[in-house]
C-alpha positions in Angstrom: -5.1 12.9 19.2 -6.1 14.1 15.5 -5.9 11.5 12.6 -2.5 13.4 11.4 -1.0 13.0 15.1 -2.2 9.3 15.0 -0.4 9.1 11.6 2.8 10.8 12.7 2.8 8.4 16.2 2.1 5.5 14.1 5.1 6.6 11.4 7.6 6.9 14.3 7.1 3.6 16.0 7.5 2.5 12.0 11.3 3.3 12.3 11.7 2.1 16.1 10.1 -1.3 14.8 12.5 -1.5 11.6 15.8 0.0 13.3 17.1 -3.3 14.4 16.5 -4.5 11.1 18.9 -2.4 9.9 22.4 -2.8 8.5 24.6 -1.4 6.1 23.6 -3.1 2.9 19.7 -3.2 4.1 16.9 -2.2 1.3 14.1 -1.1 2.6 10.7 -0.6 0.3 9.0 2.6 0.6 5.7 3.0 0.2 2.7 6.1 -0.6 0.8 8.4 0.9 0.1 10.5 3.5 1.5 8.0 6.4 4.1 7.1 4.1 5.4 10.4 3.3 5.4 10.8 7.3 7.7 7.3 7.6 10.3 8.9 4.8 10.7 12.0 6.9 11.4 9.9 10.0 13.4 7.8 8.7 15.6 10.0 6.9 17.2 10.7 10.8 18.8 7.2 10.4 19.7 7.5 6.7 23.3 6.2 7.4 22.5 3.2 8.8 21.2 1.2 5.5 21.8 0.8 2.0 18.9 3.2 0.0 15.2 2.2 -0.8 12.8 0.7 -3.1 9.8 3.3 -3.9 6.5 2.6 -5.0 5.7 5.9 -6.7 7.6 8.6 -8.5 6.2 10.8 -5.4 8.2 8.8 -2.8 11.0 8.4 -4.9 11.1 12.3 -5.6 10.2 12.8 -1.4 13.5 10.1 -0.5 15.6 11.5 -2.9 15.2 14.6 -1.5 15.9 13.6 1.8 19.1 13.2 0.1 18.3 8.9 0.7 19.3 6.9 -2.5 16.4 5.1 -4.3 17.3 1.7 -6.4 15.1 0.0 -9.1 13.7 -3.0 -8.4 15.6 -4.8 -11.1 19.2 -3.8 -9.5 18.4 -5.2 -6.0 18.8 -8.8 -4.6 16.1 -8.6 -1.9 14.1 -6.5 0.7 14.6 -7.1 3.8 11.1 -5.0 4.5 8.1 -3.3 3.4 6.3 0.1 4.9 3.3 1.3 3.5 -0.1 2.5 4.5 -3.4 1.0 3.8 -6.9 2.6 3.2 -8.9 -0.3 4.9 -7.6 -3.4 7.3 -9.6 -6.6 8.6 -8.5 -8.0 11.3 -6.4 -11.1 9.5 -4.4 -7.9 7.9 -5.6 -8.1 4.5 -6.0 -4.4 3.2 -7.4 -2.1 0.6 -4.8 0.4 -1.4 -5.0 2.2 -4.1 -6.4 5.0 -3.1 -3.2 7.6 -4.2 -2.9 5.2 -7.4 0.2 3.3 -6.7 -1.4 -0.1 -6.0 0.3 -2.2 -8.8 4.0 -0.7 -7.9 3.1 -1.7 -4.4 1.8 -4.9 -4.9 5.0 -5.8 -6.4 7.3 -4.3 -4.3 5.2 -6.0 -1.1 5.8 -9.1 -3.2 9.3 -9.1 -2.8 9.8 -8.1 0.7 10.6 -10.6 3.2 8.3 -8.7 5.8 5.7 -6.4 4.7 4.5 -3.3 7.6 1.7 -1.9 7.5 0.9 1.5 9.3 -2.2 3.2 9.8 -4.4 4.6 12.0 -7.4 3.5 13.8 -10.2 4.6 11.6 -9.0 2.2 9.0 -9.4 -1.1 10.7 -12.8 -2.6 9.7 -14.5 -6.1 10.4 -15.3 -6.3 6.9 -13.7 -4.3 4.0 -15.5 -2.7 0.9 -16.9 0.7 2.8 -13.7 2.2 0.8 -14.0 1.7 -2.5 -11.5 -1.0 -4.3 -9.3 0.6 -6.5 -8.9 -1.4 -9.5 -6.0 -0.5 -12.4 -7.4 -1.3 -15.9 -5.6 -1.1 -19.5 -7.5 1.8 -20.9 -8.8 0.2 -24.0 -10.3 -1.9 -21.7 -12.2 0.4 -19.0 -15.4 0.1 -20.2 -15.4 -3.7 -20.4 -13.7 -4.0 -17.3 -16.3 -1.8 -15.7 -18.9 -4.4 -16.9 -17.1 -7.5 -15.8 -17.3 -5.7 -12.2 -20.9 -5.2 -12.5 -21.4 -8.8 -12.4 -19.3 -9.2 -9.6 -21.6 -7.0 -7.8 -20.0 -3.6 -7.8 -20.5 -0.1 -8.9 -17.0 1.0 -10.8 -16.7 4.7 -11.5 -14.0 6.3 -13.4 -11.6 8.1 -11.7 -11.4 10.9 -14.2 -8.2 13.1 -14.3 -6.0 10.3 -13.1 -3.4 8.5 -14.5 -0.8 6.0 -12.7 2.5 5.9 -13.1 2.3 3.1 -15.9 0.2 5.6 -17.8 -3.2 3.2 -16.9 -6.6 4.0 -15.4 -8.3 3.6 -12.5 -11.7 2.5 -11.5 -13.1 2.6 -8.0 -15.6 -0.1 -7.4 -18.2 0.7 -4.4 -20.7 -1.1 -3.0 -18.6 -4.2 -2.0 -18.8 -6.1 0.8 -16.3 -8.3 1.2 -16.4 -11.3 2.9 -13.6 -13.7 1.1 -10.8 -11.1 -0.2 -8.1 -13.1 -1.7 -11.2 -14.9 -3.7 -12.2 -11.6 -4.9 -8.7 -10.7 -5.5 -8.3 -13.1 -7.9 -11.4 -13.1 -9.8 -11.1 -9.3 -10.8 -7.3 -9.8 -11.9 -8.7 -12.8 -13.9 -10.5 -10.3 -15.6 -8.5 -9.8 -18.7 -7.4 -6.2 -19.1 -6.8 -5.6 -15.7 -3.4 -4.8 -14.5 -4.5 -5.9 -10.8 -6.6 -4.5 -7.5 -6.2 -3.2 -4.5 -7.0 -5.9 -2.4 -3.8 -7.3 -0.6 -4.8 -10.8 0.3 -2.9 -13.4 -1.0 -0.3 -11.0 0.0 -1.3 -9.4 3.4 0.6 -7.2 5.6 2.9 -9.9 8.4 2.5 -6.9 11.0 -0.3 -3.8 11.4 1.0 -0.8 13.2 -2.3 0.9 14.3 -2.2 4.3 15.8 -4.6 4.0 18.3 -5.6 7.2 21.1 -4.5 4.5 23.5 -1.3 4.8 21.7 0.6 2.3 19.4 -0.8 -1.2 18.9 0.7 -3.8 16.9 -1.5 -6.7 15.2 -0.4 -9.8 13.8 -2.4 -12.1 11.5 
């Protein structure tokens, strides 16, 4: 199968895993991307069985709403029941990298306050040790260029994503050359860093369950 059949497979048994989760006064936290996007057309078949959504972008929210699903604030809901989003990177004990369509802080938060946080992804992005893909890191902008040098020390390379700004109007810096062996340490020394908004290491948060498309088909991980 191609990467987009692996994503659409892996999307599907998204909404077979969460359907008996389901009831009417269910939230359910959206989150972005490509596999994402595929999980919101999927699940807009079953639209009548739950409450509405959380999103973690203006993207998803505008791809939901138009799927005719009802998206919520964050503020006006009690709880999440769960949490589906994609990942750039995965080790094996489910931390991830995200970031890499911007939304990390919006998802970070929104994983924060689900009672069970999915992860989908295909194969290619489960790693023994994450940092081939570059961290995303969202910085104040005033404060890029110290940022950036903060993250030198730590042993990365930050560069600029130029053109981009998130959805809270912040930058982005993607910081290569990290290998990284201790993730929720890292995670919290960058957002010690003061003018960061936070990274895209989900550690001290991970994912409870990875759905991995797989050519085998299907697998699902647990930490």
């Amino acid at each position: 199968m191609t990467q987009d059949e692996l994503k659409k497979a892996v999307a599907q048994a998204a909404v077979e895993y969460i359907l008996p989760l389901l009831e009417e006064d269910t939230i359910v936290g959206i989150g972005t991307g490509s596999t994402a996007n595929l999980f919101i057309d999927e699940l807009a078949q079953h639209k009548h069985l739950f409450d509405g959504t959380v999103a973690s972008s203006d993207a998803s929210a505008e791809r939901l709403k138009g799927h005719g699903i009802p998206v919520y604030d964050l503020n006006s809901v009690a709880g999440m029941r769960v949490y589906i989003d994609g990942a750039d990177e995965s080790n094996h004990y489910l931390h991830l990298i995200k970031g890499g369509g911007a939304a990390l802080t919006r998802e970070k938060i929104v994983a924060a306050c689900a009672e069970e946080f999915v992860c989908i992804a295909d194969e290619s992005k489960l790693v023994n040790v994450l940092g081939d893909f570059p961290l995303p890191v969202e910085v104040i902008p005033m404060a890029r260029s110290y940022v950036a040098r903060e993250l030198v020390k730590l042993g990365g390379d930050p560069v600029y994503r130029e053109g981009v700004v998130t959805d809270n109007g912040n930058h982005i810096l993607d910081v290569y050359n990290l290998e990284i062996v201790d993730p929720i340490k890292l995670e919290n020394q960058i957002n010690s860093i003061v003018g960061v908004v936070t990274n895209g290491l989900f550690a001290s948060r991970p994912a409870d369950v990875l759905l991995l498309g797989t050519q085998e088909g299907v697998k699902t991980l647990k930490a």
